[in-house]
C-alpha positions in Angstrom: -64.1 25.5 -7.4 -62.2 22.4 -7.7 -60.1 23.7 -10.4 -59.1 27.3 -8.4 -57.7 24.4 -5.4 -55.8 22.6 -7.7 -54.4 25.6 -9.4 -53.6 27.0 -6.2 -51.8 23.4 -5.4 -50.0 24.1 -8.1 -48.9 27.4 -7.2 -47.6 26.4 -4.0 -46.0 23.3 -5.0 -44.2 25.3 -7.6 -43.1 28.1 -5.1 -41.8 25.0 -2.5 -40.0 23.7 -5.8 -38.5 27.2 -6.3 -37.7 27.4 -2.5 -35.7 23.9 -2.3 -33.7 24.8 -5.5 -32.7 28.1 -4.2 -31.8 26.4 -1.1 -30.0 24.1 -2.9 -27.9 26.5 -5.2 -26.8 28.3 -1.9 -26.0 25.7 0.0 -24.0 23.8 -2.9 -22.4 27.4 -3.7 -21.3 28.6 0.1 -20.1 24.6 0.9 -17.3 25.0 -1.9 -14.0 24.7 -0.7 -12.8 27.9 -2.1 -15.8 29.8 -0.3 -14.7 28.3 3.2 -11.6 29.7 2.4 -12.8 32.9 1.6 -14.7 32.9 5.0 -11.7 31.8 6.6 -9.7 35.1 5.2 -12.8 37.4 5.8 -12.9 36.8 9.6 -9.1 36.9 10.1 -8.8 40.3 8.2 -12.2 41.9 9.2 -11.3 40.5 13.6 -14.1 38.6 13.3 -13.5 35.3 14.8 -17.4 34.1 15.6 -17.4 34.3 11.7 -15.3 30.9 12.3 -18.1 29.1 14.2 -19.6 26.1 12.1 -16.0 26.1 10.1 -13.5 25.4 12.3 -13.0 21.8 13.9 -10.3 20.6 16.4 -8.5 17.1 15.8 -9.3 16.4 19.1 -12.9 16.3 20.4 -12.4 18.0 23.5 -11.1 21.3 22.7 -13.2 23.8 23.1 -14.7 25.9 20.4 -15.9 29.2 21.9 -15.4 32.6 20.9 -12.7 32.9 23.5 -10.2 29.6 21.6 -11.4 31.5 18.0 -10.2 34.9 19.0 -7.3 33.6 20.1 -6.4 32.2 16.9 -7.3 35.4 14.8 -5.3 37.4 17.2 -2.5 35.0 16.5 -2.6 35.5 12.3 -3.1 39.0 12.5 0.0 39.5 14.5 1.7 37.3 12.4 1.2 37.8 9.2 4.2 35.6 7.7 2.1 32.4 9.4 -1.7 33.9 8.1 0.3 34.4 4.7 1.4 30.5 4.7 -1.9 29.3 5.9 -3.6 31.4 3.2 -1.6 29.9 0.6 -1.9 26.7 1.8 -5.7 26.4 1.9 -6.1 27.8 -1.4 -3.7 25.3 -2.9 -5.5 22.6 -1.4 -8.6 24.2 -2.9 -7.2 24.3 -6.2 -6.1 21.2 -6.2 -8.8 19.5 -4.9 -6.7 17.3 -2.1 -8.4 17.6 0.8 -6.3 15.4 2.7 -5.3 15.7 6.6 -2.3 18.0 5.7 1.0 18.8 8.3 0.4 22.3 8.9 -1.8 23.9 11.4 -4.8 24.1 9.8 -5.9 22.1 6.6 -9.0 22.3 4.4 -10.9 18.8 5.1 -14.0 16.8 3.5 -16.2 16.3 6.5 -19.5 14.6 5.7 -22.3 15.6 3.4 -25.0 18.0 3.5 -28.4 16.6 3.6 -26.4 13.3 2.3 -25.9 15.1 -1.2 -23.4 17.9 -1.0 -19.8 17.4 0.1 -19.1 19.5 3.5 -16.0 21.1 4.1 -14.3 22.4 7.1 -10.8 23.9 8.5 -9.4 21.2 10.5 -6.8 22.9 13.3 -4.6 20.6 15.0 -4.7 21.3 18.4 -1.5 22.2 21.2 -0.8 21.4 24.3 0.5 23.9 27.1 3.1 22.3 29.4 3.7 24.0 32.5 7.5 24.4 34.4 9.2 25.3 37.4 6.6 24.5 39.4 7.4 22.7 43.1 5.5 19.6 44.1 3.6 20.5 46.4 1.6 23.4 44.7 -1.9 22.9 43.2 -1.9 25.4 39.7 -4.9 26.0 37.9 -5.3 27.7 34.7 -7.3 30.0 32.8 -7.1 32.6 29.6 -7.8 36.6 30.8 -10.2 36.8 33.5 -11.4 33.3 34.0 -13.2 33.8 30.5 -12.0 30.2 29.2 -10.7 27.7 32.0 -8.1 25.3 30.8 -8.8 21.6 32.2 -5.6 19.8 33.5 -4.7 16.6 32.2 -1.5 14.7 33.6 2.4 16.1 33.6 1.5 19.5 34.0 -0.1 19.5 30.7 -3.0 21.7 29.9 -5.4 21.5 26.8 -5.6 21.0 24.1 -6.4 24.4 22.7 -6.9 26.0 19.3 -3.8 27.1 18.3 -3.4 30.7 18.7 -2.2 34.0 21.1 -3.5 33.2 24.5 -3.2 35.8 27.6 -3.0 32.8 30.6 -3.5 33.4 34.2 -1.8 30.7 36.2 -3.2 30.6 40.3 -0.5 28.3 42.4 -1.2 28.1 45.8 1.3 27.1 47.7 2.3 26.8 51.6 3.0 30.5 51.4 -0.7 31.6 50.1 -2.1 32.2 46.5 0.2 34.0 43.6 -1.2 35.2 40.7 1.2 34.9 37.1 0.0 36.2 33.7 2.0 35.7 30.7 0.8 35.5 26.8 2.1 32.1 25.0 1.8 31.2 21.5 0.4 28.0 20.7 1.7 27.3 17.4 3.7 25.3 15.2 3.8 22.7 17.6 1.9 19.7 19.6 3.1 21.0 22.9 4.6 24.5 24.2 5.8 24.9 27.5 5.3 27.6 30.0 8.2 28.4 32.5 6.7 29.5 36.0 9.7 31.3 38.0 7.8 30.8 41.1 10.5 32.2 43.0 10.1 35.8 41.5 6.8 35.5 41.3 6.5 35.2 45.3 9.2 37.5 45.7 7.7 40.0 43.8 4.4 39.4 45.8 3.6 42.5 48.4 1.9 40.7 51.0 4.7 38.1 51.5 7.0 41.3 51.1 4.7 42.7 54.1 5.0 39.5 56.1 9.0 39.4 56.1 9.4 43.0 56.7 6.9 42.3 59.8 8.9 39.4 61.1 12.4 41.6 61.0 10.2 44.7 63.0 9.0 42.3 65.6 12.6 40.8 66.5 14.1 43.8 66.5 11.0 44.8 69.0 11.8 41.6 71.0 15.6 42.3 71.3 15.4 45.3 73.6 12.5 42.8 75.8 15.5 39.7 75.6 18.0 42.1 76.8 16.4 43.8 79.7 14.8 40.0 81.3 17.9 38.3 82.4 18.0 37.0 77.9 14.9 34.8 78.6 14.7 33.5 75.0 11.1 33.3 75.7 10.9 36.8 74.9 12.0 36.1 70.9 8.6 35.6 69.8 9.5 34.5 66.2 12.8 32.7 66.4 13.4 29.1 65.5 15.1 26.8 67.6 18.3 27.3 66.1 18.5 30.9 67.1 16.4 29.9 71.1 19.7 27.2 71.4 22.5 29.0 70.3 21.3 32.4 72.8 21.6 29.9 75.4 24.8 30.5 76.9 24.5 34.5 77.2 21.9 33.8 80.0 24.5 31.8 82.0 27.2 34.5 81.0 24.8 37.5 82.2 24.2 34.9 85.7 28.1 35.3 86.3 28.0 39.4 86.2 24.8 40.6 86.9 25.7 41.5 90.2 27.8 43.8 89.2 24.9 45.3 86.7 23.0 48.2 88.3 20.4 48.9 85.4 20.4 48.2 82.0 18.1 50.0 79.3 17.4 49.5 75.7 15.0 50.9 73.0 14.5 50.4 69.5 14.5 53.4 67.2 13.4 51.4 64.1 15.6 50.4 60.9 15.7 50.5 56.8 15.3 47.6 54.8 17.8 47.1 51.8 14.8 45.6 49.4 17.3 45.0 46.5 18.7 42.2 49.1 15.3 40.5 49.7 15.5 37.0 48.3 12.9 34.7 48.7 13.6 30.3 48.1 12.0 27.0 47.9 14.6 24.1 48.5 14.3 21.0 50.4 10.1 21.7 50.8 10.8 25.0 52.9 10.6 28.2 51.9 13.5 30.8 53.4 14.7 33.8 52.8 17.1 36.5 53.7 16.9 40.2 54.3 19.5 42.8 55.4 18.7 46.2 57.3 19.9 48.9 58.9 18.6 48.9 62.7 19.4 52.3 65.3 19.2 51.0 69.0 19.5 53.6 72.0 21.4 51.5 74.9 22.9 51.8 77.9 24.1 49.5 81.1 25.0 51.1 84.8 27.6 49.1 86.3 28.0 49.3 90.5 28.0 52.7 91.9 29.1 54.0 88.5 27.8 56.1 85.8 25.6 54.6 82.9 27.8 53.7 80.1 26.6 54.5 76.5 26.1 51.3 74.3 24.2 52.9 71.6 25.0 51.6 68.0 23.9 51.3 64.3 24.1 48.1 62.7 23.8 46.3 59.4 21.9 43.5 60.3 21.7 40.3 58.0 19.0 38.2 58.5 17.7 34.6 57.6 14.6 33.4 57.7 12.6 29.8 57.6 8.9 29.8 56.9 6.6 28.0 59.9 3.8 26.5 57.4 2.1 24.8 60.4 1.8 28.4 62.3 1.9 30.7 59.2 5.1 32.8 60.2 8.4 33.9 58.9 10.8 32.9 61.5 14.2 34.5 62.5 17.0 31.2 62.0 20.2 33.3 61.8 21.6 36.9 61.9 24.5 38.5 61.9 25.7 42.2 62.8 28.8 44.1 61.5 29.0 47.5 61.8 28.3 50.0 58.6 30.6 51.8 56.5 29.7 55.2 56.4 26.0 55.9 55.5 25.5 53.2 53.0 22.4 53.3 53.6 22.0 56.3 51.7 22.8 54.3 48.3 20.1 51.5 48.6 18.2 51.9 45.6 15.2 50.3 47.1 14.5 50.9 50.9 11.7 50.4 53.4 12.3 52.1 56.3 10.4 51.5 59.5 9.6 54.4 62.2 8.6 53.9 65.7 6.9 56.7 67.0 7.7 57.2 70.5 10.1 54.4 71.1 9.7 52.3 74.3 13.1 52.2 76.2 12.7 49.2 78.4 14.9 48.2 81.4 16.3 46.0 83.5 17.2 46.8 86.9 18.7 44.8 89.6 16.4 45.8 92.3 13.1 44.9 90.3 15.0 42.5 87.6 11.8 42.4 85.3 11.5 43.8 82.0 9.7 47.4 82.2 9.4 50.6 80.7 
């Protein structure tokens, strides 16, 4: 009996031999620098990035190393193949050659450590970039991510986001600013540099944005609405609900000027038949810390004034009406701060490209009247 246990000692001791060395050979065999390589070219030309995890490093610790930063670099080689080409080249040269150095070019073959203290380690070594954002205004807090929130980019300090593999990366930028929250995706490649910059047109981008599109329209509707109220209540500039001072102040005098003839005024009557926005001539502008904008419309009124013991006279008129606006950030309005009015040229209308046009169904006509000299219907 003694002599079967030490013959099965043996046994095992030589399988556990057999085990290590095999263990051995394969780990001496796939740390070669020629086999990362080969790794390196099998994940890029098969679009398998997690084939990268455990052989990529980042010369900077805090880059993240995720599937997400990965696929974003083998998305960037396969698109361009003259950069994977040079890369490729590059590595295997460094292979050949046995310099394993800290190279200049994006990635570079490196000596990293040992394996089980006996066998040199060797990893890819990508130097990292930067993403610098511009255009931005001062007051707006930007936060940024790659697709749908799937990798979050921290901010450090001048705008600067990072650092990031190199590679293709679809950003979403948020800014929110006075006027709400914008959404702005655009692809960057991070490559060949330390930094890249992205260029935020945050003009366009709120421009572009249907909601504050919505809210401006909305503000031109309800002064138009308010017009035919200010002109049948003796021009109480009360009844501009979304004017700024400018416009209140400079209305001023037509009160006292309707004073000096209203006794002469037997009714007067006005309704708004609604208008068409040129959308071509929507602009939308941060300067100075406010945001403003102008707009220009078609508006249709029905009027009409009856003098003393006369017959009503007609004013009824089509207009091309060009307005500016000022945004009220403390009340969260567009506000009317100037118009003008000149008279159209034909049916211009007709040759806005892009046009909004705004219907009133069943128009109320209010009046003024002498006799009651309150607003009505």
């Amino acid at each position: 009996m003694p002599g079967k246990k030490r013959g099965i000692a043996a046994i095992a001791a030589a399988a556990v031999i057999i085990i290590i060395a095999v263990a051995v050979v394969f780990i001496q065999q796939s740390s070669k620098p020629g086999k990362i390589v080969e790794q390196f070219e099998s994940a890029v030309e098969q679009n398998k990035p997690d084939h990268l995890k455990g052989i990529i490093i980042a010369d900077k610790n805090s880059a993240k190393l995720d599937n997400r930063s990965l696929k974003a670099m083998t998305d960037y080689l396969k698109k361009n193949n003259d950069s994977y080409e040079t890369i490729k080249d590059n590595l295997n040269k460094q292979a050949e050659d046995k310099d394993f150095t800290d190279a200049s070019q994006q990635i570079s073959l490196v000596k990293q450590g040992k394996t089980w203290g006996i066998f040199d380690d060797y990893k890819l070594k990508a130097k990292t970039v930067r993403i610098k954002v511009t255009g931005q205004n001062e007051e707006d807090k930007i936060s940024m991510a790659v697709d749908k929130g799937s990798m979050t980019l921290e901010k450090k300090k001048d705008s600067l986001y990072g650092p990031v593999l190199p590679g293709n990366y679809p950003l979403v930028i948020t800014v929110n600013n006075k006027l709400g929250t914008f959404i702005e995706k655009k692809k960057t490649d991070a490559w060949g540099t330390s930094e890249v910059s992205v260029i935020l047109d945050e003009d366009k981008l709120v421009q572009n944005d249907k909601r504050v599109q919505k809210d401006i329209l909305g503000a031109l509707d309800q002064f138009n609405r308010d017009l035919t109220i200010y002109e049948t209540s003796n021009f109480d500039t009360s009844k501009l609900t979304n004017v700024t001072n400018t416009i209140k102040e400079g209305s001023a005098y037509l009160k006292n000027n309707f004073e000096l003839v209203k006794n002469y005024v037997d009714e007067i009557h006005s309704q708004y038949l609604g208008a068409v926005v040129n959308l071509d001539d929507l602009d939308i502008s941060f300067f100075d810390n406010k945001w403003s904008a102008s707009a220009k419309a078609l508006v249709s009124y029905n009027s009409g004034m009856k003098y003393n013991n006369a017959r009503v006279q007609d004013l009824s008129y089509k207009s091309i009406r060009s307005y500016s606006l000022q945004y009220d950030a403390e009340n969260k309005k567009w506000l009317i701060d100037d118009l003008e009015d000149k008279e159209p040229f034909g049916a211009e209308e007709t040759d806005w490209e892009h046009k909004q046009e705004m219907k009133i169904d069943d128009p109320p006509v209010m009046k003024w009247s002498r006799k009651s000299k309150d607003s009505k219907l």
